[in-house]
Structure formats: structure tokens, C-alpha cells
C-alpha positions in Angstrom: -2.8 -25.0 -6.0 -2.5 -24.4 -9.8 0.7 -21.9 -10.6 3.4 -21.6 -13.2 5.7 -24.1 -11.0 2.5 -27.0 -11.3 4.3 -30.4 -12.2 8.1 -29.2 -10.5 8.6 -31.1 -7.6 10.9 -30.1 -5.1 13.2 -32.0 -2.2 13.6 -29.7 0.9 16.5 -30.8 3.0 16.3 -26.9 4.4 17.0 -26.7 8.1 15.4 -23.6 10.5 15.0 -20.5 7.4 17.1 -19.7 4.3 16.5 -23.4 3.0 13.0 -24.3 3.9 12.4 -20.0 3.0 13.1 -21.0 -0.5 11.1 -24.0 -0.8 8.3 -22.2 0.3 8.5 -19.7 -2.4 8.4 -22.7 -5.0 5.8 -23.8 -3.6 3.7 -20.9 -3.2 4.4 -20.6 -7.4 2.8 -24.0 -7.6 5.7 -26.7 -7.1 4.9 -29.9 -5.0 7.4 -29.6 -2.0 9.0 -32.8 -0.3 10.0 -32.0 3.2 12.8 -34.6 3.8 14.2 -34.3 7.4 16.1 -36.4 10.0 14.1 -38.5 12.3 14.0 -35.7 14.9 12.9 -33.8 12.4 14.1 -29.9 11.0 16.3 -28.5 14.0 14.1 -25.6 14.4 11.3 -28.3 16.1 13.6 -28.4 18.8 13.5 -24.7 20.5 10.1 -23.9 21.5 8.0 -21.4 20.3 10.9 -19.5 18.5 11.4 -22.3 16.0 7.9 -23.4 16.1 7.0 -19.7 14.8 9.8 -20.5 12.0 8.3 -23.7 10.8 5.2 -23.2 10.8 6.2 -20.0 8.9 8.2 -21.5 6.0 6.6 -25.0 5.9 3.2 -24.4 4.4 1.6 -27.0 2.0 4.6 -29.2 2.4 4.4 -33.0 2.6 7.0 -34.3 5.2 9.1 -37.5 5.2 12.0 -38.5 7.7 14.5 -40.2 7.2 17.9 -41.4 8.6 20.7 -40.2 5.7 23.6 -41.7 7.9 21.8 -45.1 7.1 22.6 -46.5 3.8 19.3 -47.6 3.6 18.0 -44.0 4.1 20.4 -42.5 1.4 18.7 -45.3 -0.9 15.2 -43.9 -0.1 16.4 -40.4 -1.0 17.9 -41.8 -4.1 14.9 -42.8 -5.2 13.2 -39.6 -4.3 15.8 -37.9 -6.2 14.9 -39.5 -9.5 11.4 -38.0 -9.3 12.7 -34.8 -8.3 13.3 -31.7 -10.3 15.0 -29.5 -7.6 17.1 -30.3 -4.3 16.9 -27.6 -1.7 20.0 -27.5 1.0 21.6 -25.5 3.7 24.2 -27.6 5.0 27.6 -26.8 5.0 29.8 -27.9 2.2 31.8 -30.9 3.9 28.7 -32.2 5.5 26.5 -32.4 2.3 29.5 -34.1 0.5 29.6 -36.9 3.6 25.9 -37.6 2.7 26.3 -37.5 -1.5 23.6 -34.5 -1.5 26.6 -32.2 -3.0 26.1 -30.3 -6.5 28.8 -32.4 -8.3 27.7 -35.6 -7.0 23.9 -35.6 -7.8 24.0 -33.7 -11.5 26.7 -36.9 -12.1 23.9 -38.7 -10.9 20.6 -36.9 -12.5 21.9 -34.5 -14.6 18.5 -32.6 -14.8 18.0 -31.5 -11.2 18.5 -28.6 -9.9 20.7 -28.4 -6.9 20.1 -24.8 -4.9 22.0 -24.5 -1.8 22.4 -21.8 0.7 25.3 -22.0 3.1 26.8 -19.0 5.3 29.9 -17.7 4.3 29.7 -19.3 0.6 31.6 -22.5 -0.5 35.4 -21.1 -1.6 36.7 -19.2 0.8 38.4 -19.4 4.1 35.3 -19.4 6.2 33.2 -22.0 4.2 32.7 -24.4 6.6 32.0 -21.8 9.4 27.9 -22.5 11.1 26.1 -19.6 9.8 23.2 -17.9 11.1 21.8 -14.9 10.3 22.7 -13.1 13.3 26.4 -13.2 12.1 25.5 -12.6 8.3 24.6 -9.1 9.9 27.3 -8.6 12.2 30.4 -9.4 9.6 28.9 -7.9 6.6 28.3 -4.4 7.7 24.8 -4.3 8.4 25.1 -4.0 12.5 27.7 -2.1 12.7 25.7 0.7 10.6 22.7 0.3 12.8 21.3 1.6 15.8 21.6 5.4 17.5 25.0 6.8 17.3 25.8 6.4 21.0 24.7 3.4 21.2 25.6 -0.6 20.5 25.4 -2.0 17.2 22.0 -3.3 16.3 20.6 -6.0 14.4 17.9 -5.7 12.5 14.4 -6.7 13.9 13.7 -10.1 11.9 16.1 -12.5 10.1 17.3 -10.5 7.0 19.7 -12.4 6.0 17.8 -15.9 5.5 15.0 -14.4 4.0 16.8 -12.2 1.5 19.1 -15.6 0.8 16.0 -17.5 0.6 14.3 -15.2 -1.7 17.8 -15.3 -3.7 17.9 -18.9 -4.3 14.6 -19.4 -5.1 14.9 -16.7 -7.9 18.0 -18.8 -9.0 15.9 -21.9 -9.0 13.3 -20.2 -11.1 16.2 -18.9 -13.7 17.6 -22.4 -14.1 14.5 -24.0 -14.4 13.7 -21.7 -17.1 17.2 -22.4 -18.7 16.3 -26.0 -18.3 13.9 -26.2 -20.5 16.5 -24.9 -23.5 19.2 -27.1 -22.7 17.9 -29.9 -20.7 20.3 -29.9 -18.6 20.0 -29.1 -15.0 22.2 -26.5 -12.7 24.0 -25.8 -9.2 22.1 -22.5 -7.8 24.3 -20.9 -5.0 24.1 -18.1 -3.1 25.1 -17.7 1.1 24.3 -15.3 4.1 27.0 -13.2 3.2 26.1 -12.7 -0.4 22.4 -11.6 1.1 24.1 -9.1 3.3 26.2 -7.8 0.8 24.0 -7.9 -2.2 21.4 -5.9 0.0 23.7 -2.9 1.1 24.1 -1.9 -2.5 22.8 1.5 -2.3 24.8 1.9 1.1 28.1 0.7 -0.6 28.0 2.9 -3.5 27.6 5.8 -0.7 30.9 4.2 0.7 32.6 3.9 -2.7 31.3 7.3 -4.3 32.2 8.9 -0.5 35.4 7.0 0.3 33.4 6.8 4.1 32.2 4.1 6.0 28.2 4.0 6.4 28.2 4.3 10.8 25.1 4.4 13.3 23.6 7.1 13.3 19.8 6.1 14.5 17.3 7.2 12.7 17.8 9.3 9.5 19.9 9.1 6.1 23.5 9.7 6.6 23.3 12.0 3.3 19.7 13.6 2.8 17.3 15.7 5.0 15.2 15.1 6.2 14.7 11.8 5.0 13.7 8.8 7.4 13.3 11.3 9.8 11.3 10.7 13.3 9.0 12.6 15.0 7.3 12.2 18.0 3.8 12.8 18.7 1.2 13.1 21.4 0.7 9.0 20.5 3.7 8.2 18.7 5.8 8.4 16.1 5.9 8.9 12.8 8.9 9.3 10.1 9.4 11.7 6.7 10.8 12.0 3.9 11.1 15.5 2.1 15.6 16.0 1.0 14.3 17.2 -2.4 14.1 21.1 -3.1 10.2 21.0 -4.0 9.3 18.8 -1.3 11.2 20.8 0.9 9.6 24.0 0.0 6.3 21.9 0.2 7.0 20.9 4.0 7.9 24.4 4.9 4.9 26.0 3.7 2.9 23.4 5.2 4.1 23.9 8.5 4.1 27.7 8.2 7.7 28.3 8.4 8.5 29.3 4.5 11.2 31.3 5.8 13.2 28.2 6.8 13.9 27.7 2.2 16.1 29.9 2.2 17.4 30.2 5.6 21.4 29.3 5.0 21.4 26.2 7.5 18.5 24.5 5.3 18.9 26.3 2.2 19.9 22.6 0.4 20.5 19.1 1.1 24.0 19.4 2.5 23.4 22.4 4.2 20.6 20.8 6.2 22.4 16.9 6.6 24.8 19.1 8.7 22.5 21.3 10.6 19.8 18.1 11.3 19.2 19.0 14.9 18.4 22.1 14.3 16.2 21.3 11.4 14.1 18.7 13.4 13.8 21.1 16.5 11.8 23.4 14.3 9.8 20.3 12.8 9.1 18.9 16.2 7.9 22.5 17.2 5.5 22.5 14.3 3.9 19.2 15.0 3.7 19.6 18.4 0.5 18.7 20.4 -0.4 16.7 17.2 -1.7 13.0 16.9 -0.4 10.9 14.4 -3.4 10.6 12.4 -3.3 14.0 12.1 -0.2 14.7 11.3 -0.5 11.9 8.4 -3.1 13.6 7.1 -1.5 17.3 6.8 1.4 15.6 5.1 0.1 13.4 3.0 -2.2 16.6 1.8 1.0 18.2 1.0 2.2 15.1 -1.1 5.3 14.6 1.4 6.4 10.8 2.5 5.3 9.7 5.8 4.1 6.8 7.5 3.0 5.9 11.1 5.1 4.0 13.0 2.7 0.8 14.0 2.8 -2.4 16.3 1.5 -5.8 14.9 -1.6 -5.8 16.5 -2.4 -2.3 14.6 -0.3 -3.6 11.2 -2.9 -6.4 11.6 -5.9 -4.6 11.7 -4.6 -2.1 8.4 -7.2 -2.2 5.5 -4.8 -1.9 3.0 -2.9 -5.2 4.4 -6.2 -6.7 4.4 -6.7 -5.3 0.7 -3.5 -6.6 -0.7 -4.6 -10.5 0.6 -0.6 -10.9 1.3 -1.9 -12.9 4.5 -3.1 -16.4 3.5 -5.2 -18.4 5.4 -3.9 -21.9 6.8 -5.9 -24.7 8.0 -4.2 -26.7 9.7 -4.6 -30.8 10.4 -7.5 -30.5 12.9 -9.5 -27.6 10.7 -8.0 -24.5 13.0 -7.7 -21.5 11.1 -4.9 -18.8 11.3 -3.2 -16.1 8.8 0.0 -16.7 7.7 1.9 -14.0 5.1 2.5 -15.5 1.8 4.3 -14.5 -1.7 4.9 -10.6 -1.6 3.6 -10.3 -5.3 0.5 -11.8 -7.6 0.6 -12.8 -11.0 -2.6 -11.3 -12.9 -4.0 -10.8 -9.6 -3.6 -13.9 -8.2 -1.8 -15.8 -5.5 -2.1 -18.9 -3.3 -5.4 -17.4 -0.6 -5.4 -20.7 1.5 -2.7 -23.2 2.7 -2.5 -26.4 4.7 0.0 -25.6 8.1 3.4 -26.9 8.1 3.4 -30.6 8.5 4.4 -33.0 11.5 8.0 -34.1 10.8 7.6 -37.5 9.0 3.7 -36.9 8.9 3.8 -38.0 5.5 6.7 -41.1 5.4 4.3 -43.9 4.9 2.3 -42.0 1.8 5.4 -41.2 0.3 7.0 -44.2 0.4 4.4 -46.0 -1.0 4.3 -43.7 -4.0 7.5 -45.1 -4.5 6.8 -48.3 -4.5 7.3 -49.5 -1.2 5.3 -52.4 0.2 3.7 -51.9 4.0 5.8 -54.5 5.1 9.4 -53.1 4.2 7.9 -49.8 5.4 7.0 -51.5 8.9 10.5 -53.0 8.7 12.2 -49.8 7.6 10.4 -47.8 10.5 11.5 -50.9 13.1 14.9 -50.2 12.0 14.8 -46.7 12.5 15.8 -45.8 8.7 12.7 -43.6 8.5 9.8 -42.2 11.1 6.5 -42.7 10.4 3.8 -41.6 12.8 0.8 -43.2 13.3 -1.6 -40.1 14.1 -0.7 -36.3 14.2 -0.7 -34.2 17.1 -3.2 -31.7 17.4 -2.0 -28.2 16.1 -4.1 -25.9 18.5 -3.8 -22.1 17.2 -6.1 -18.8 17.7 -7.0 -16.7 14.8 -6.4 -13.4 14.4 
């Protein structure tokens, strides 16, 4: 694909999301992305469909090399790799990148154009920086589980991987700003962000609530802690469906539509406050009003009235919406054998357009052999490196069966 990033090349060292997340986005823009993992390849390869679903997810269009960076020989490759590189992706943690010379201060010394973007959990300086991070615990420290889920219930995380993705989306924005600085000063930059930056960074709304308030955000299910209705849920005769209406005309608006317009200037709804602390009254009489209806209908009086709402959908139906279908966010992959499946892609277009077919993520070390004869590498020292176990090189690819949707 032609993009804005054509001509960048980028290492992905990225393990599981946040790293190889980021790499993806680069290369979605354009960039040529070098997948370089360990023999056994990125550690999500290793637990069954769950980390298949990640790599195939995040490892589109990539070229794939392994290689053994405990072998000196291995670091040599990667050296070499490095001086055609204009970005290093990582996600190891601080003491382990430093054991394998793929820290910031070690490569800029080194090639003092590249851009080194690394995601780790807790950050680099304080106490915790060598902690494993995973998303899971991104969500529980930082705030974000212990303010979701229904009041009476157990803290909840959210359905899909937050934290990486919103640390992957992160970093790459860093890479693109230091790219872009790049070409003033020439010189490159160490882009850094963590897990518990992502968290943090994402709650800003919530914690100026807690700041302006002085009260921590809690569970409270569905619903804003401070406007109603807003994310409100109904159910219906075949769902649910949520609303939005906490300002006075689109208050009035909802009232009239469902024939209660006595309910404006009824004391326990008479403004936002009043009806934050009278919700279950307020969404007993909405519940009455929709009663008995489905949600398409329901959709449709609202939308009529110009009040927020939305379905609440599975997959299978998100899969089947025309306007997902409209906006072409799901790209097409083909993967080694000529299967075809849908796969999302970047969440926004430049002048309409964005990458609308892809290759599947590779096998790890698919690619060793073509790499490292790009480098300069005879067949027989690649024979003799792949003997020695320095890198992996496959002979054939497996086949990648997969069903289109």
C-alpha cells in the first residue's frame, strides 16, 4: 500500500498487543513493518485460539523474521536490521530490553535517527517499572474496574483489551510526532507511554468529575453518575436499548414523545440533579412508556424526536450493519493460501481512503531467509545460521484455514 508512512520502515519486537498494536497502525499509514520475534515466535502463538485471534489481529501485512537475541550472533543480525530501520517498536520491560541492547539510550548512541517507541506497563521511573503488565491489571490499578459494573455487584473489566489498544494507539501517534519532528532536526527520539498512562489518560472526563466533585467515580451499572437520563437502559420485548436526553430541551423532547409532558415540571425531574437523584423513579415511568415495544421501534420514535439512542447489538448483528459495511472500517485479508476473511483496520481515512485489502499476519520466521538475504546474507551462512539455531527459517508455511463472514 501507498500512504503517508511509504518509505518508513519499522522493527516490531511487540509481543501479544500494545506493541505489535502500534506497528500495525504504521503500517496501515503505509510503513514496511519487520516482525522480529524469538524462535518460538511472539508469545501470543503459544495460547490457542485467544492469542491466535490477537495475532492475526495486529499482525497484518507484516514480514516476519526470527531470531535468537540471547545469541550474539542474533543481536548482530538485528544490528544490521537496525541500520535500515527508521523505527524500533518494543514492549519489554525496562531491565530486559537493556540485557539485549534494544534500550532507548543504547540504540540512538548507536543510530541516532531511529525512533525508539516503547510501551511497558507501569512506565519506566517508578517503583513498579519492572512489574509484568497486562491489561487486565492496567484496569484494575488505575480506576477503571473498580468504577465498573452494577452497583451490587463485583468490579468489572471492560469487554476487550483497553488498555493495549489505547497504549497502542498512543505510541503510534508518538511515533508519527517524532517522525514528523525528524524531518526538522534530523535527529531521532525515545517515544514512551505504558498501560497505566492509557488508563489514566482515558478517564479524563471521569477524573475531572472526581476533582470538580471531590468523589470517587463508583459502580453504578448502567447510567452516568451525574446526568439523566444519560446512558440509560431499557428493555424491550427483544432487547435493549440505551438513551441519552440530561439536557432541558431534550428532556422536554422525550417527555412529549412519550406522552407524559407533565413529568417537565414535575419536582423529581424538574432538572438534572433533581432527576440523577430520583433515577428509579424516572426510568420506571420510561420503561412504562416503551413497554410492549421492539427495539426497532422504539429507535425509530426516538430518533424522530432527535433524542440519542442506539440498539444494543451482538456481533453477528454489528456484522451484518450497513453502515459498518458503508464506512469500509473492515478490510479484507487474504491470507497465504488465498482464504478470505474481514479484519477491522485504521478507525479513520485520509481523503477517503484507507488500506481495503491486507495480507494475514505472517508465520513466525516466514520471512527469515528473504530478509536476510536483503541484507546481504549468502544461502550458505543462512543454512549455517539456521543449523545453529541463531534464526528460524521455515521451509513452507502452514495452511491458514479461515471462514468468511
Amino acid at each position: 500500500m501507498t500512504g503517508p508512512l511509504t518509505g518508513v520502515r519499522v522493527l516490531d519486537l511487540g509481543q501479544y498487543i500494545a506493541g505489535p498494536c502500534a506497528a500495525q497502525v504504521l503500517g496501515d499509514l503505509g510503513a514496511e513493518v519487520l516482525k522480529v520475534e524469538s524462535l518460538r515466535g511472539d508469545q501470543a502463538r503459544s495460547i490457542g485460539p485467544f492469542g491466535e485471534a490477537m495475532v492475526q489481529a495486529y499482525n497484518r501485512d507484516k514480514r516476519s523474521i526470527a531470531l535468537d537475541l540471547r545469541h550474539p550472533e542474533g543481536r548482530r543480525v538485528l544490528h544490521r536490521l537496525l541500520g535500515t530501520a527508521d523505527v524500533l517498536v518494543q514492549n519489554f520491560r525496562p531491565a530486559s530490553a537493556g540485557q539485549l541492547g534494544i534500550d532507548a539510550e543504547t540504540l540512538r548512541r548507536d543510530f541516532p535517527r531511529l525512533i525508539c517507541a516503547s510501551v511497558t506497563g507501569f512506565g519506566s521511573r517508578g517503583p513498579s517499572r519492572e512489574r509484568p503488565g497486562l491489561d487486565i491489571a492496567a484496569q484494575a490499578e488505575y480506576g477503571l474496574m473498580h468504577a465498573t459494573g452494577a452497583a451490587d455487584g463485583e468490579p468489572q473489566r471492560v469487554g476487550f483489551p483497553v488498555a493495549d489498544v489505547t497504549a497502542a494507539n498512543a505510541l503510534a501517534t508518538g511515533v508519527l510526532a517524532a517522525l514528523f519532528e525528524r524531518e526538522r532536526s534530523g535527529r531521532g527520539a525515545h517515544v514512551e507511554t505504558s498501560l497505566l498512562e492509557a488508563v489514566i489518560s482515558a478517564q479524563a472526563a471521569t477524573w475531572g468529575e472526581y476533582v470538580l466533585t471531590g468523589a470517587a467515580p463508583r459502580r453504578r451499572g448502567n447510567g452516568q453518575a451525574n446526568a439523566a437520563p444519560a446512558a440509560d437502559v431499557l428493555a424491550l420485548t427483544d432487547g435493549a436499548i440505551v438513551l441519552s436526553a440530561y439536557t432541558a430541551e431534550k428532556w422536554a423532547a422525550l417527555c412529549e414523545l412519550v406522552g407524559r409532558p407533565d413529568m417537565v415540571d414535575d419536582p423529581r425531574f424538574a432538572d438534572n440533579s433533581a432527576r440523577v437523584r430520583n433515577r428509579p423513579e424516572m426510568l420506571a415511568a420510561l420503561h412504562n412508556a416503551f413497554a410492549g415495544m421492539t427495539r426497532e421501534q422504539a429507535i425509530a420514535a426516538l430518533r424522530s424526536a432527535g433524542i440519542v439512542c442506539g440498539a444494543v447489538r451482538s456481533f453477528d448483528e454489528v456484522a451484518a450493519d450497513e453502515d459498518v459495511a458503508c464506512s469500509n472500517v473492515l478490510v479484507e485479508v487474504t491470507d497465504r493460501r488465498g482464504h478470505r476473511v474481514t479484519s477491522p483496520g485504521l478507525a479513520f481515512t485520509l481523503d477517503g481512503r484507507r488500506r481495503s485489502t491486507s495480507t494475514a499476519a505472517p508465520q513466525a520466521g516466514a520471512d527469515t531467509a528473504e530478509v536476510l538475504r536483503e541484507l546481504g546474507y549468502p544461502d550458505e551462512a543462512i543454512t549455517d545460521l539456521t543449523t545453529r539455531r541463531v534464526v528460524a527459517a521455515p521451509t513452507a508455511r502452514p495452511s491458514e484455514e479461515r471462514t468468511s463472514r
